[in-house]
N, C-alpha and C positions, 0 to 999 in steps of 0.2 A: 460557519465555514465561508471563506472569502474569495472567491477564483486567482486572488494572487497567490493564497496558501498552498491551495490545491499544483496551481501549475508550479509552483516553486517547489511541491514535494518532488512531481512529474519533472521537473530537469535535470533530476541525477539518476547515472547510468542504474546504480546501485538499487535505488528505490525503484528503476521502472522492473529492472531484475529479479524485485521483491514480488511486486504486482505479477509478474508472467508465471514464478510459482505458485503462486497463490489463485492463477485462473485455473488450476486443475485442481482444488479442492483445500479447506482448511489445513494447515499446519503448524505442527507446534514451533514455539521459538528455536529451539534444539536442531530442530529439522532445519527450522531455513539457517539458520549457521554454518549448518555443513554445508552447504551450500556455495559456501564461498571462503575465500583464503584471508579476512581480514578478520580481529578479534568479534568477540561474542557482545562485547558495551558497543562498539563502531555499530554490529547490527541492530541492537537496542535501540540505539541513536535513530537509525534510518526508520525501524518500526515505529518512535514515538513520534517522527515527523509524520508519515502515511496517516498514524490515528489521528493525528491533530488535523491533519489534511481531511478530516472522515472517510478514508480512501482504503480502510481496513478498521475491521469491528476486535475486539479481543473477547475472549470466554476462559475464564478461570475454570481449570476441573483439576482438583487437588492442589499438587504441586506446579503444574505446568497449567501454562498459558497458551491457547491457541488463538491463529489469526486467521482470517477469511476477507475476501474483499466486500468492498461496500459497493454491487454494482450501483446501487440508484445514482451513487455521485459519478460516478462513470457516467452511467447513460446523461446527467444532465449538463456534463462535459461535452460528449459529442453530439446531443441539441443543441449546444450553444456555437460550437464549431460548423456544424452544417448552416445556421441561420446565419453565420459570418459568410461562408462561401454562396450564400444566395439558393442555397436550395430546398 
């Protein structure tokens, strides 16, 4: 993972929209869809940029796919933002 990936998943509205549902707990694909008013491949799309970003883990159970955040790349986002602000 490369902090251009990361921040470049982080500059759409969309995907940080994905990330704030998914700070309250694992969700299936299905679920964050509803979520929002654009098709179900757009949200696909925005999910495989976050995994590629490692900014969200996925878990196959049966049929469905759920996602959950990856705090550790979080947390080593904002390490690396506070050591830029000097503190």
């Amino acid at each position: 993972m490369s902090l251009h990936t990361t921040l470049r998943a982080l500059a759409d509205p969309t995907r940080r929209e994905i990330l704030e549902l998914l700070k309250a707990g694992r969700l299936s694909a299905g679920e964050i869809v509803d979520h929002f008013s654009v098709t179900g491949a757009s949200i696909s799309r925005h999910l495989s940029v976050l995994k590629e970003a490692d900014l969200i883990r996925d878990t196959r159970e049966g049929k469905f796919i759920y996602y959950e955040l990856n705090a550790s790349v979080l947390e080593e986002i904002m390490l690396w933002i506070t050591t830029l602000k000097g503190e």
